[in-house]
N, C-alpha and C positions, 0 to 999 in steps of 0.2 A: 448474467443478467442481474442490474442490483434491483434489489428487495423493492424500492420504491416505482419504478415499471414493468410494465409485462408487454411484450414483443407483439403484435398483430400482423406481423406482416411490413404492410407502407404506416401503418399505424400503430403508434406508439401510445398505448394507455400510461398515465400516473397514477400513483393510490388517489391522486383527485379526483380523479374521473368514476373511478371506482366506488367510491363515497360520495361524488355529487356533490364537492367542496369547490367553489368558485373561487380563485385567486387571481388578484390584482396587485401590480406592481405599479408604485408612484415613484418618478421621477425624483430622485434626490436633490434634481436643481435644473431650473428654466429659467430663462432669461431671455429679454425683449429690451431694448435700445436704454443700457445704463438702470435697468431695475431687474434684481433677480429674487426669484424665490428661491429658497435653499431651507428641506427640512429640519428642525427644529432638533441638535445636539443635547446632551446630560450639559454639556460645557456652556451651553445659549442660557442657560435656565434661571442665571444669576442676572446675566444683564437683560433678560425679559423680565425675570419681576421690578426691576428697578425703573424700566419705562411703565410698567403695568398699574396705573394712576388711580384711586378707590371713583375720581369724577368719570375716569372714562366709561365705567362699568355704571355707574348712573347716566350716563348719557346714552351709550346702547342699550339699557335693558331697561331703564327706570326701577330699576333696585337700586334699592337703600342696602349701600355696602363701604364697610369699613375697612376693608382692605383684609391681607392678610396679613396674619401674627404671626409668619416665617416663611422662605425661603422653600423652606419642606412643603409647610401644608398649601403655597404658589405650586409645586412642582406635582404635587398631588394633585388637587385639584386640574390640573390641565393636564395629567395624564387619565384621569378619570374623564371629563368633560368629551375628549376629544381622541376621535381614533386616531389623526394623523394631523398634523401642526407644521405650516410652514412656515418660515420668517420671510418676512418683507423688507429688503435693503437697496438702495441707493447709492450711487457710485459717485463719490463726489470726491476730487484731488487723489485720485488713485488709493482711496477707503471708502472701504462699502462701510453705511450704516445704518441701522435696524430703524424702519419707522414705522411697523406694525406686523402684525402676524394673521395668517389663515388659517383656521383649523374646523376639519367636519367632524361631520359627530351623526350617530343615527344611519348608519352605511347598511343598507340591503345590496351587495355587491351585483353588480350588472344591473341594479333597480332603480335605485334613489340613495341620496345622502344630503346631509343638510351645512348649510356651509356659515362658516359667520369669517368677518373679514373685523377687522379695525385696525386705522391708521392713528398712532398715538394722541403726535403733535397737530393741533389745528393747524397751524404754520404747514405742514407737511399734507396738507387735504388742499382739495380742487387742483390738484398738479396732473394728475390724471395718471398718479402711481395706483389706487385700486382701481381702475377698469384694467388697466396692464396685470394686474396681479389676477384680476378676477380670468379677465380671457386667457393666459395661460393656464389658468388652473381649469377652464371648461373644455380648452381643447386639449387637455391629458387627460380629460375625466373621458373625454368621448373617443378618445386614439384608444384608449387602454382598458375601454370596456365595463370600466368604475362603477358608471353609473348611466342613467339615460334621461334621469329627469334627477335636476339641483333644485333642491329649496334654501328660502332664506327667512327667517322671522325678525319682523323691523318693526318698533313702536310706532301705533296710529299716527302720532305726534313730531315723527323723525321726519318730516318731508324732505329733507336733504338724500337720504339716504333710498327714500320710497322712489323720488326721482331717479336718483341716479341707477337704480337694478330695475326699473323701466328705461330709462335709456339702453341698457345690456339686455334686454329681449324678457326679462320677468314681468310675469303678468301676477296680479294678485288672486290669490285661488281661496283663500278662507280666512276669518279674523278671529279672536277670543276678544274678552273685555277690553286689552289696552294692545294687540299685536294684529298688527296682518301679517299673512302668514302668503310668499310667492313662489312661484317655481318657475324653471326655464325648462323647457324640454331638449333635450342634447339631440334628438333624432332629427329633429326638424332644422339645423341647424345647416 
């Protein structure tokens, strides 16, 4: 019997069960009609900081930011920021290419996690690549037991964005000074 189960009979304990440790497994790659997610490589890391634009992060967050001063402290920052990171690519002339990434953060497993989405290029927005991004990533959050309730934090002032994660079923639940703050319930779904 190895070390990490113990036999029950028709039931089969892990040391998880035993410790009351909840795991979740995310899909290494989903895809829906020529847009796939695919999680986020050591090898991705050079060609995401180089889309990774100091306006973009002024325009999602309203922080005043001047980008990063390497490669590293990009690859740092987004492994602290974020438990799990997927890239957003498009299939164009039989090459897929990167037009944004998803990554949560804030993960109470089987509870809640919080999600943030950005698509680089304006050019690359209203194609209706993140709702395809967003709704695979809710029906693997709600197959695989992730999570049960998604939130998202959007500037007051972003209506584009406020709009469109009310069109995908988020309703707003609470605001600070400059953020509303929404969530989708996966049960109700």
């Amino acid at each position: 019997m190895p070390w990490m189960s113990l036999d029950l009979g028709e039931r089969r304990l892990s040391i998880h069960d035993l410790l009351r440790v909840r795991m979740v497994s995310f899909k290494p790659r989903m895809e829906d009609s020529g847009l796939t997610l695919r999680q986020c490589r050591l090898r991705d890391l050079r060609i995401l900081y180089s889309l990774f634009a100091p306006e973009i992060s002024l325009e999602a967050s309203g922080a005043e930011f001047k980008g990063f001063g390497s490669s590293f402290s990009f690859a740092r920052w987004l492994m602290v920021a974020f438990q799990a990171v997927y890239l957003i690519e498009v299939e164009e002339s039989d090459e897929h290419r990167i037009i944004g990434f998803a990554g949560f953060y804030n993960m109470k497993i089987g509870r809640s996690l919080w999600l943030s989405l950005t698509i680089f290029n304006p050019e690359d927005r209203r194609k209706g690549y993140g709702r395809k991004a967003i709704e695979l990533l809710l029906n693997s959050f709600g197959k695989s037991g992730a999570a049960e309730t998604v939130y998202a934090g959007v500037l007051k002032t972003n209506e584009p964005s406020l709009r469109f994660l009310g069109k995908l079923g988020f309703e707003i639940c609470g605001n600070d000074e400059g953020r509303f703050f929404l969530l989708k319930n996966l049960k109700r779904t």
